[in-house]
C-alpha positions in Angstrom: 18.9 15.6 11.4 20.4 12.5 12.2 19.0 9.2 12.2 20.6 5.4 13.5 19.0 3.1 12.2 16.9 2.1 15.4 15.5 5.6 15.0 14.0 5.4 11.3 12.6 1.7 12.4 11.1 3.9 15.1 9.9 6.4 13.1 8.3 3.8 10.9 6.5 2.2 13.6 5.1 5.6 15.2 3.5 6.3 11.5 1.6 3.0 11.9 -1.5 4.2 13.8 -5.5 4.4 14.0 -8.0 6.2 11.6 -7.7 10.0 12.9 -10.8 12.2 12.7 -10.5 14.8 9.6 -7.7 17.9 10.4 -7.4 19.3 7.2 -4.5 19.9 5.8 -2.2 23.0 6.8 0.7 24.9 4.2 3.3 25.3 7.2 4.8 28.3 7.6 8.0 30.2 10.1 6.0 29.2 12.7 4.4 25.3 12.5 0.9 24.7 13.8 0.6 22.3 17.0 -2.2 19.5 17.5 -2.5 17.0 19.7 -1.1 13.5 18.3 -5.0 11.9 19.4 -6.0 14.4 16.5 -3.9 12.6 14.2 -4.6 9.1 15.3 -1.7 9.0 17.4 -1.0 8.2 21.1 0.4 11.0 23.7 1.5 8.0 26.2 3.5 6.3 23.2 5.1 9.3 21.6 6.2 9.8 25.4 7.4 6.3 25.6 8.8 7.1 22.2 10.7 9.8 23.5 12.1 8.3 26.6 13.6 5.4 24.1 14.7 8.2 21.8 16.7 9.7 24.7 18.5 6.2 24.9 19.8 6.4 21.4 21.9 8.9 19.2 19.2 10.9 17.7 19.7 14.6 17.7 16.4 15.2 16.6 12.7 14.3 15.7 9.5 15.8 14.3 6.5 14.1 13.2 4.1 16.3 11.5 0.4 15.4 10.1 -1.0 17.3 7.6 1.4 20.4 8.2 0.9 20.2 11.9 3.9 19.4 14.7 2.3 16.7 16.7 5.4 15.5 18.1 8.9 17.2 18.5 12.4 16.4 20.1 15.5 17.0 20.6 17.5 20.1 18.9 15.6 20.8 15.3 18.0 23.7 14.8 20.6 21.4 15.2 22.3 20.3 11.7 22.9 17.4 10.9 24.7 14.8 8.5 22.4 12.5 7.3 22.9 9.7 4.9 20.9 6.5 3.7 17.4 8.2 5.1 16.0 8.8 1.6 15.1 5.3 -0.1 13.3 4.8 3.7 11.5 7.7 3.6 10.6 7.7 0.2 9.5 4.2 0.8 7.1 5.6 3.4 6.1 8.0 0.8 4.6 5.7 -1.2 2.8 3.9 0.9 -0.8 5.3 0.9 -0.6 5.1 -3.1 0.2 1.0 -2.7 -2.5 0.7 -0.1 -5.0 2.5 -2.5 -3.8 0.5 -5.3 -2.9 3.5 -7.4 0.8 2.2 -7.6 1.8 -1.3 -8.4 5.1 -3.4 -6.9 5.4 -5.4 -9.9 5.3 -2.8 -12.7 9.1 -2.8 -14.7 10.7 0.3 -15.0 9.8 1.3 -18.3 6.3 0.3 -17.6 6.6 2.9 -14.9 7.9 5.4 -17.3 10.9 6.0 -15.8 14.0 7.1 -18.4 17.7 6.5 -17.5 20.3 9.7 -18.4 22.2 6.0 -20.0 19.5 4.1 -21.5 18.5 0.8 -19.5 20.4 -1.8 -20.3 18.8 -5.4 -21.5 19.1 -6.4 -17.2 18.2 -3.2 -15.7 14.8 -3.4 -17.2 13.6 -6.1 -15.3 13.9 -4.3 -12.3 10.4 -2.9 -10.8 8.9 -0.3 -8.2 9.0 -3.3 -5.8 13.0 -3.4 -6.3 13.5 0.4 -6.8 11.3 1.2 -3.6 13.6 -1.9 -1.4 16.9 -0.8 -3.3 17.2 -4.1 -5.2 16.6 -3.2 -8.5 20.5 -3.9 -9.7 20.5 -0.5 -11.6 23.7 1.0 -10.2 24.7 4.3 -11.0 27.6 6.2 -9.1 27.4 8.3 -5.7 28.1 11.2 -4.8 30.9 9.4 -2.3 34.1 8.1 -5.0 35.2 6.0 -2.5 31.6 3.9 -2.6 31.2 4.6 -6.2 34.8 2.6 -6.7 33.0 -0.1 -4.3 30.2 -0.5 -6.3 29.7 -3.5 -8.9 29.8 -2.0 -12.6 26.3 -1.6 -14.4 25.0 -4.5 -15.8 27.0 -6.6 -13.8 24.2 -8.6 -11.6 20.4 -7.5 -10.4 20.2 -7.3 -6.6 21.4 -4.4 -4.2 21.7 -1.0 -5.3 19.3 1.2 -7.5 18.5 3.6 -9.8 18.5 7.0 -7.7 15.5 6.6 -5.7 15.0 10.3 -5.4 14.0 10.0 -9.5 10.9 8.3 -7.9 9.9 11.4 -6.2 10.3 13.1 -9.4 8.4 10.6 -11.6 5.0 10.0 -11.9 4.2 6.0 -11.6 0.8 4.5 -12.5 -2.4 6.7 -11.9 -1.2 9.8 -10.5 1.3 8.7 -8.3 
């Protein structure tokens, strides 16, 4: 799937919705399960507006799914795609109910967190916290899988601000109570 950046903006603001009433949750399977977006708190008329914008953009495809349940589909999903620099945003999504329930706190330092490096931190790197990993401004710089950005990159240690530790090591790591 391919996302611009207009379309993950978009996709943030269609998760933004109303209390839903109680669909419990679904394991999906070959064959997804359909409800109606009002189900999940969402708006019919607005994903349709969403979908007329999407049709003005570059985006192959969308799916928004609630509790293991399509509420929302366009475009080709069969349809592969390269996608890159979707993760951190999605991931930031991710934790966003654990924030709101204050089971995961912004200002918490990476070894607070619990969080080990393959390299051990170094003295600048540990300064950095969720807040920084989540907004990729931690400083904590460790090489691509792209050479040609890795040679663009600033060397570790060399100043705290852009890029971070992987941000897919937060999906693997448990932060705070039981996030």
């Amino acid at each position: 799937m391919r996302f611009g950046r207009n379309s993950c903006v978009c996709l943030l603001l269609a998760g933004v919705c109303l209390l839903a009433e109680e669909l419990k949750p679904v394991a999906p399977r070959a064959d997804w399960e359909q409800a109606k977006p009002e189900a999940a708190g969402y708006s019919s008329a607005r994903l349709e507006a969403l979908r007329g914008w999407l049709k003005t953009q570059q985006t192959t495809a969308m799916m928004l799914v609630y509790r293991g349940r399509v509420i929302f589909e366009y475009g080709d999903l069969q349809r592969v795609s390269k996608v890159a620099s979707v993760r951190k945003s999605i991931l930031a999504m991710l934790f966003g109910n654990y924030i709101a329930a204050g089971k995961a706190d912004l200002d918490k330092k990476v070894e607070a967190l619990g969080l080990k490096d393959v390299q051990p931190f170094l003295d600048i790197e540990k300064h950095a916290t969720l807040r920084h990993l989540l907004t990729a401004r931690s400083g904590i710089y460790h090489p691509s899988g792209n050479d040609g950005l890795t040679s663009l990159s600033p060397r570790r240690g060399a100043r705290v601000s852009r890029d971070a530790i992987p941000v897919s090591e937060l999906g693997l790591q448990r932060c705070g109570d039981g996030v």
